[in-house]
Structure formats: C-alpha cells, structure tokens
N, C-alpha and C positions, 0 to 999 in steps of 0.2 A: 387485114390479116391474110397470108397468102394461103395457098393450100397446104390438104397435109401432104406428109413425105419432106416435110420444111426440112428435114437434114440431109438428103440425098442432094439435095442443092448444094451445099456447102460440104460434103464430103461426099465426092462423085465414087469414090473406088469403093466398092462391096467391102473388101477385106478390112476397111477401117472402120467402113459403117455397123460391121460385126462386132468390133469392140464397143463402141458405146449404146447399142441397145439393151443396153441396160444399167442397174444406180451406178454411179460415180462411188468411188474410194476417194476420201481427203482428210486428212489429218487437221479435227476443227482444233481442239486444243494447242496444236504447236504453234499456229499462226497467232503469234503474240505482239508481231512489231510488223512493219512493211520491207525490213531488214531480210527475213525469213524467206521473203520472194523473190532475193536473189540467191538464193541456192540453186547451185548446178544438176543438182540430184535429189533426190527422191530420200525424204528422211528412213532410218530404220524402220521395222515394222512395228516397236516398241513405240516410237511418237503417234501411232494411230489408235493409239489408245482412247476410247470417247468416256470422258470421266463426268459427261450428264447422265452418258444410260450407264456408267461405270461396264464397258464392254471393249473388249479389243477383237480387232478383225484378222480373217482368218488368214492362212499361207496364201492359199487360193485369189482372196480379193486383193493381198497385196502383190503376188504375182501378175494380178492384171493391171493392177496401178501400173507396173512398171514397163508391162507390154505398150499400155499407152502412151507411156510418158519416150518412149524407145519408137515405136511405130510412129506417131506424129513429129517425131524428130525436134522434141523442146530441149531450149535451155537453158529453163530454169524454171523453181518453184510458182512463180506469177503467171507464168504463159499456160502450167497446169491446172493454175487455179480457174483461170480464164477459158479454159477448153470445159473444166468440171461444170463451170456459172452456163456456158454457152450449150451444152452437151443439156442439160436439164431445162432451159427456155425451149431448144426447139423439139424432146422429146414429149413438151407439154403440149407444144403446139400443135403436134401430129395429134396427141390423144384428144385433145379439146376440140381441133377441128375434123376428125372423124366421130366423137361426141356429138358435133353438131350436126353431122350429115346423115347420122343415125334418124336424130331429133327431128330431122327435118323431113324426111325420108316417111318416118312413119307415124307421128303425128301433124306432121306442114308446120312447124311450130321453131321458132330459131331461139334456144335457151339463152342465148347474148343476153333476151328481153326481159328475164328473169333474175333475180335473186336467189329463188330458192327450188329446188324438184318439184316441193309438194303446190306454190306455185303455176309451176309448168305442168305439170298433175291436172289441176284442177280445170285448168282451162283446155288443157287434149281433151279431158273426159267431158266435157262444154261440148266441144267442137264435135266430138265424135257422136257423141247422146243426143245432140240439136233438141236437148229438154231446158224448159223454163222452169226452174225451181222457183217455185211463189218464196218469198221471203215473207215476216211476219209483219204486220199495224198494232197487232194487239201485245204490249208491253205483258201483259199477264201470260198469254202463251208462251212467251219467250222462260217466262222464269219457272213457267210450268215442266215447261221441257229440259230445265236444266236443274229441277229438282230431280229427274229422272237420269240424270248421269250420275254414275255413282264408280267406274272406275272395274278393275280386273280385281280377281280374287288369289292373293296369294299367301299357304299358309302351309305347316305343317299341325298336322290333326295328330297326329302319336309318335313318341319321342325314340317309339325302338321298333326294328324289326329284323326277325333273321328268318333266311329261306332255308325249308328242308326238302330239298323234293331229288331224285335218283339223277340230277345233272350236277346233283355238288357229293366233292370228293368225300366229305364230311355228313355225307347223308345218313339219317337214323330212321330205317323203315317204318320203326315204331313209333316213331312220334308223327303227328297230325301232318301232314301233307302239307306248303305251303311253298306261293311262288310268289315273289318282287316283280312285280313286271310295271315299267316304261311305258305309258301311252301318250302320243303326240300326235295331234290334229294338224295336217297335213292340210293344206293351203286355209288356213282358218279365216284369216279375212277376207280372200276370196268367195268363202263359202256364204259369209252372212253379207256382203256386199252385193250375193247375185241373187237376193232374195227379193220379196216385195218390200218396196220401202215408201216413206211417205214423200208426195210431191208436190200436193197443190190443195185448196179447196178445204183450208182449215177453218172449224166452225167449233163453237160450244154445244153439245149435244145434251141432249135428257140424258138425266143417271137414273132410269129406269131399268136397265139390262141387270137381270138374274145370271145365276149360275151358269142355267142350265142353256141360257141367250149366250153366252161366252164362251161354255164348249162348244157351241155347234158354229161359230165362225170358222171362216174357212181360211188357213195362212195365206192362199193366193184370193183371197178376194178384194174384189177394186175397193172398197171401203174398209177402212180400218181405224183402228181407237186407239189411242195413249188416255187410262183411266188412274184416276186417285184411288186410292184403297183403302177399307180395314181389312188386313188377315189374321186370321186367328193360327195360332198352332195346338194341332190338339195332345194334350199330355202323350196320346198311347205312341206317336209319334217319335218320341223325345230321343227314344233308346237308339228305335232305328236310322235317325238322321241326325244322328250326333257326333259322327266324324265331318259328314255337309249341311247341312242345315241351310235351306235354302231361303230366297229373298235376304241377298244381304243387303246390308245399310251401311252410309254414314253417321258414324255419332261418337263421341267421346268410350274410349274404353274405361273402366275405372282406376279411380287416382290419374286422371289424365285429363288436361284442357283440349288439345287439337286433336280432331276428329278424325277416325279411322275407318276402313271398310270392313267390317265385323259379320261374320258369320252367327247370326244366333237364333235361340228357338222363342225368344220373346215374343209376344202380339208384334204387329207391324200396322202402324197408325198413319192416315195418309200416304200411302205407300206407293206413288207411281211408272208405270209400269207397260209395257206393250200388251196389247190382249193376246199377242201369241206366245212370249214369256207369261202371261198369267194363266194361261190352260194350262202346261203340266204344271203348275205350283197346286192346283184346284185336284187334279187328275191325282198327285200324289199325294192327297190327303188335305190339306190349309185348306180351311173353311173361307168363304167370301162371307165378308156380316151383310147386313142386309142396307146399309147404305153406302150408297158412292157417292163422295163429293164432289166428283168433276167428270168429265166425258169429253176428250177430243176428238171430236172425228175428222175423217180427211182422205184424201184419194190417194191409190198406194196403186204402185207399179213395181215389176221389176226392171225399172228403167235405165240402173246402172251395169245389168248384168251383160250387155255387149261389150260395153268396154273393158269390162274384168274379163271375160272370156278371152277377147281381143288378146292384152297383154300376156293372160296366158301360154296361149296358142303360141304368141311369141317366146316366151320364153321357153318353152320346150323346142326349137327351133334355135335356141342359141347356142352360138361353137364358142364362146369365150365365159368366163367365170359374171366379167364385168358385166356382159349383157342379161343373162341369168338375174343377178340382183336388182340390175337397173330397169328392168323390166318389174319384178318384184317388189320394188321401189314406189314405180309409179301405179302398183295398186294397191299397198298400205297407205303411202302418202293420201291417198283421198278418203281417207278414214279420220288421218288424224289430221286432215284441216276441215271435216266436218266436228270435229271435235275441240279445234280452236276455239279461246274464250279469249275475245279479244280485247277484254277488259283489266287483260293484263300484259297488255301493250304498253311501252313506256316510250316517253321522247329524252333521247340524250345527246347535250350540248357538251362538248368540248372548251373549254376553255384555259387561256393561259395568264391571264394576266388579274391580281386580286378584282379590280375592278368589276368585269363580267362573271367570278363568280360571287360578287354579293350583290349581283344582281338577279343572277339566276336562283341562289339562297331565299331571298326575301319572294318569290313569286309562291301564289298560296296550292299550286300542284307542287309544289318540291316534295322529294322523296326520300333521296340519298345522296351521296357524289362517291366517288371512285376515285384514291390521287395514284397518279402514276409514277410523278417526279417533281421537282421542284417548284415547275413551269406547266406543268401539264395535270388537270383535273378533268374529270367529266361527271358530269351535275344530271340525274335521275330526276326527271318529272312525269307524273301523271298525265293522261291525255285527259284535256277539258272535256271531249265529245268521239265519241263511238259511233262508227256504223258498221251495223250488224248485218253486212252482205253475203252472208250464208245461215242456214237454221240447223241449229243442233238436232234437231229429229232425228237428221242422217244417222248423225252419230249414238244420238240414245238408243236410237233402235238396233246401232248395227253391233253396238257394244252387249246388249245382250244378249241376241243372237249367237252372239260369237261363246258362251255361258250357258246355251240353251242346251247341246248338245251332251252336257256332263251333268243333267238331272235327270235322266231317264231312266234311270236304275239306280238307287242307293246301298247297295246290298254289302259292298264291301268294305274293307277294313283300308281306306286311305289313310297312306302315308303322309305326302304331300300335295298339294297342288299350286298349279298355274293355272293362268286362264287359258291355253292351249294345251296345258300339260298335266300330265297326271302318274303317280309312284304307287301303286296297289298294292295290298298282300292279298294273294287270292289261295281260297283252299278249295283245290279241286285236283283231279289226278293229273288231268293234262291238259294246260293252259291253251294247247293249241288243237285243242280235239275236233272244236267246231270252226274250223277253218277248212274250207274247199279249195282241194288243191287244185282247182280250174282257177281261185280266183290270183288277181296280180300278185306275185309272190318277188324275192327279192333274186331265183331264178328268171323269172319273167323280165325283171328290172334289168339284169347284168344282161339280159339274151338282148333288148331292144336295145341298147347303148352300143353292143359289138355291133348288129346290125347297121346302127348308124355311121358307127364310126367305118362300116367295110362299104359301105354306099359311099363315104365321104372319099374313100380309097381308093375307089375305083373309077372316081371324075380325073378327067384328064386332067395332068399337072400344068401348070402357067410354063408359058416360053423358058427355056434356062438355056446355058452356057452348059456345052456337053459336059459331062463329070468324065474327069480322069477313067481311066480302066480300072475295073477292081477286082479283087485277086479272090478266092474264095480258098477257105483253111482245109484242114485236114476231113472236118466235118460237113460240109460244103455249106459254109454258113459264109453270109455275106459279112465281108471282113472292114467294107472299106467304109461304109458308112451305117450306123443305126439309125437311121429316119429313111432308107431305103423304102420305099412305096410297094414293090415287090415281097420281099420280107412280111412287111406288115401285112398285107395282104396275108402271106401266108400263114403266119402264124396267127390272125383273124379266124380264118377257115377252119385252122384247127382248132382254134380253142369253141368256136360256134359247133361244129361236129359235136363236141365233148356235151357241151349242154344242153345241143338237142337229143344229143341218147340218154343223157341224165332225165329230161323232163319227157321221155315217153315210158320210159318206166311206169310200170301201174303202181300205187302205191302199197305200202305194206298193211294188208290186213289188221285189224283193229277189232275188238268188242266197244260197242259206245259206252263211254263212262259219265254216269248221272255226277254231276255238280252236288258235291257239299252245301251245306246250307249257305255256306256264307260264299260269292260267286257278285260276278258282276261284268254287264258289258256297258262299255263306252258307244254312242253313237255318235258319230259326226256328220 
C-alpha cells in the first residue's frame, strides 16, 4: 500500500484535487445496461433520483457532478463512472493510511493485524498497562462471575409529567413548583474503568464477613470481594424506592418465558454482587441476612486507569470529530470485550454445492444455515471448545460501577432512565441554586474551545502559493476569502473579549432557597 495523499499522485493540479475531496455524485439507478456508458453527457438531475433511500440530490451536488465531469475533460458516462470507482479507492486510501499512522503513532500497534477496534483495544491497553491479568482454572469462578452480570437499566418509572416552574410561558405560580430536568454522566465508562478493579490472586474466602466488616471496606483497598447474597427489602422502604428500587435482576417478568432485567422490591436470593456496589444497597436501608454463600476474594488495582486517562488526554487534544470518537472508541471497546461471552461464538462455512451442505447439516454442532441464492448457503455451527482468554470480573465489576453512581439519593420523582442517563421531576425553586458559579459551566466550555481554536490560529500557516490581492468592502471586511486566518483571528478576540466581561461579572444576589421535600442530586 503506498502512502497517504494516494491522489495528489494521480491528480497533480490543486484545483482538480479540490473537486474530489469529497462523496462522488452518480446516478445508481439509471445504469441499467452497459449501453448508458456511452453517453456523452451527464443525465438530467431527475435520473439521480436514488429510489433505495427514495431521495433525489440537490442543484448543488448536481452542479458539481458537472464541474467534474467538464474539468477532467470526459466523454462519456463510463470514463465518469471510472473517475467516481477511482475517486473513492484512493480517498479511502488516504483515510486508512493516516488511520494507520495515527494507530501506529500512539499505540506502536498497525491495525492491518486486526479485525476488529475493540481487538486492537485490548492489546494497546496490554501493551501500555504491562499487567498480567490472571485468567481463571476454577470452572465455578467463572460462572460465578457471570452470574454477576446482569446488564444496564432501562425503564420509564411514570407515564406522565409536566413542568411548572417561572421559565414556561404557561407557568401557574400557584400550582406546586416543578422542573424536568436531563441528567447525563459524562465520560461514564471512563469513570468506572479508572477505578479499582480485580487482577490476580483469585481464591474461595470464609463467608464470615458481617455488615458491619462490609461497610468499613475500603473501594481503594488492594483486596476485594465478589460475595453471594440474601437481601432483604424492608417494607418501610417500598414507598420511598418505588420509582428505583435497587439490586436489580434477571428473571422472567409475569406471563413471560425470557428473562428480563427487572427493577423490584422483592427479597433477593443468592444475589451476587461487588462489596463496593453492596455498601450503598446496606447504607440505604437492604438488610444483609446473616448468611453468605460464597466469598471471592482477590487483588484489585487501579491498573487500567493509565490507559483510560491516556486516551483521554487524547481525545481532548483532537482537531478532527474522527479522532474525538476513535479515541472514545478505544476506551469503551475495552469494557465490552471484558464483557464478551464467547460462548456465543459461532463457526460459519460457506457452501455451494447440495453435497457439502449435508454434510455440514448432519454434523451434531449444526445450528442454522442462511441461503443467499440458488448456489450459495452458509451453514451456522456451534464451537466444539471454548477458550476463555479474558475474565469477566473486568466487566462485572465495571458494569456496576457504571450504576453505582444513580443510588446515592432516591428522593425524586424519576421519569425515565438509562444506565448513563436520567429524566427527573424535581420540586424545588430553583434547579440550579446549588451550583457554583466558579465550577465548569457551559461559559467556561465555549471560553476554552475559542481559546484553543485562537492558539490553533495563531501557528504559523504551512508554505502556500501567494493568494491573489484581496479587496476589502465598504465595511472593511475581508471580501476575498472566509477561512482568512487574520479574520478569524479577529473575530476570536472579539468574541473572547465578550465572555471574559460576561464571566467577571459577580453574580446576581440570591436568598438560598431550602429544597422541597421531594429533591434529588445525581452523583457521578
């Protein structure tokens, strides 16, 4: 594979290379025969009609179809279609091989060797952590720890709600005061990723630990437990944890076979669980009974938290949208291949001819098959043997974690939730009362983005070819181009000006207003 910039090779002149950075225009529907490739011209804009997304394209992109098909000097429909085919191979090229120089760049890592991100994930985060994750001998661990994955929570808890409060047009002073408010946990799997997690040195423990031995763990302590449980819920509970209701489960809802993740205030029998998810279940009330039927212990680090950091650090450092995600990427992805269950891996054969598939039919892993065409099936088998080279701990633990932070206060009236997200009715005067206007505000946000982008502004620009002379209008605004570096500059400065006299302002005086009964804050 050559390097990137693959089309600056083959179209040496800027001004043509300007037209194809970016998709191709082609009319997929008209090309109905190989007849249609010898057209001299360019169909109407009415044949670019695409009648799989049922969309037709706009003046604009068909304007540029015809700048290209006029600037490269074609003649005919086939030589267009050939520039569209060749126009999209080497703008892939560029992207894949700066992909990989990225990849290589900041993990040493060349994604060619991969299949998949979460893959290439798991082995940066190897390379970079230099930790030995002990994997399991003991079969019963394993299914111990995967009785403990139970999945995200998503529900709506009450079917109606309206906001009253003096920011809607339709506000009624007299009635009870009430706000909807949006809350979203903000990098949430980085959060419970940069925690202690378990690593090594897994053993069967005594279930002799009390209550009172469970609250006084410490979350950063080197030793930690995955415990079996009975919990009790105590009736006086019921009212106040009836929109969340915590310890959920898997289990059949009624009149129903396949099992669900159910929010309820039922006992909870064998119920296992991290000991740092089971302090606030204890803290808010759920009785521990007095026996535990299992105890794992094991040595706990926060050994993945460089590499979460790492990626982030990155990603607030990226000028592109792709790198933002792709960074974001490569630290969910190591959540959900600790959460991989690879027993639901499948092997699938291809074949064409009746022979090999009643061969593949009659073997005793057969599953399903898939026909494509006449000639073409593919035959779904089970794997005879599993190896289980990573341990779901990662994941049990980091799945509730991620859940821990939306039980610290039950007090409010929820709408709906996610497992990152959450839709409140709160009755209080003013939602934002206890907010310090020292901490990061969405001022603060817009002020370090200008800043970056006026630092990004003010590096010297790459070699060019002089720009023509440009005229300046009546208002002495630059006329001749908007991506002027001077410009932006200046209109940077000013809008920066504008929000640092906006954010020195002292705020507007207040009386504190005590919280209604019913109130609630989120911690993450």
């Amino acid at each position: 594979m050559r390097s990137p910039n693959e089309g600056k090779g083959y179209y040496p002149h800027i001004e043509k290379i300007d037209l194809l950075l970016r998709k191709g225009v082609i009319p997929y529907d008209y090309f109905d025969s190989f007849e249609k490739c010898k057209d001299s011209c360019l169909p109407p804009i009415s044949k670019f009609y695409n009648e799989l997304n049922e969309e037709a394209i706009s003046v604009e992109d068909y304007n540029h179809a015809c700048r290209i098909f006029n600037q490269f000097n074609l003649s005919n429909l086939g030589e267009y279609c050939d520039l569209y085919v060749k126009t999209d191979v080497l703008l892939l090229t560029d992207l894949f091989e700066n992909f990989r120089k990225i990849c290589i760049q900041t993990y040493k890592l060349d994604p060619c060797w991969y299949f998949t991100t979460p893959a290439l994930s798991w082995d940066a985060m190897l390379l970079k952590t230099k930790v030995a994750i002990e994997l399991f001998t003991d079969y019963d661990m394993l299914l111990f720890i995967e009785n403990g994955v139970r999945g995200g929570i998503s529900q709506c808890c009450n079917r109606y709600a309206i906001a009253n409060n003096k920011y809607m047009s339709n506000f009624n002073p007299d009635d009870e005061i009430k706000y909807l408010m949006y809350l979203d946990a903000n990098n949430l799997y980085g959060y419970a990723m940069s925690k202690y997690l378990p690593l090594k040195d897994f053993v069967w423990s005594d279930n002799n630990l009390t209550t009172q031995d469970i609250l006084n763990l410490s979350d950063e302590s080197d030793v930690g437990y995955i415990l079996e449980v009975d919990l009790d819920y105590p009736p006086d509970l019921h009212d106040k944890h009836s929109d969340f209701p915590l310890a959920p489960e898997n289990k059949p809802p009624p009149n129903c076979k396949e099992p669900r993740l159910l929010t309820t205030l039922e006992p909870k029998t064998k119920y296992v669980l991290h000991y740092s998810n089971l302090k606030p279940y204890l803290k808010l009330g759920l009785i521990l009974k007095k026996k535990i039927h299992r105890v794992l212990k094991f040595f706990q680090s926060p050994w993945l938290k460089n590499y979460i950091d790492y990626n982030t650090k990155l990603r607030t450092k990226a000028v592109n949208d792709f790198q933002k995600d792709f960074y974001k990427l490569m630290n969910n992805s190591i959540f959900g291949k600790t959460m991989e269950n690879v027993r639901r891996r499948v092997d699938i054969r291809l074949c064409s001819t009746e022979e090999q598939a009643r061969k593949l039919i009659a073997k005793s892993n057969f599953n399903r098959r898939t026909i494509f065409s006449e000639n073409l099936m593919a035959v779904h088998l089970k794997k005879n043997q599993y190896q289980i080279f990573q341990t779901n701990t990662l994941g049990g633990k980091k799945k509730q974690l991620n859940s821990e932070g939306g039980v610290k206060q039950l007090n409010s009236r929820k709408k709906t939730i996610q497992l990152d997200r959450y839709l409140l009715r709160l009755h209080l005067e003013n939602q934002n009362q206890n907010y310090s206007r020292r901490k990061t505000t969405q001022l603060d946000l817009h002020l370090r983005s200008l800043l970056r982008l006026q630092n990004n502004s003010t590096r010297p620009p790459p070699a060019q070819p002089a720009p023509p002379a440009k005229q300046l209008n009546s208002t002495s605004a630059c006329a001749a181009c908007s991506a002027c570096a001077a410009c932006k500059t200046t209109q940077l400065d000013l809008r920066l000006r504008s929000l640092l006299r906006l954010r020195s302002l002292p705020p507007p005086a207040q009386p504190a207003q005590p919280f209604a009964a019913e109130s609630a804050f989120l911690t993450y």
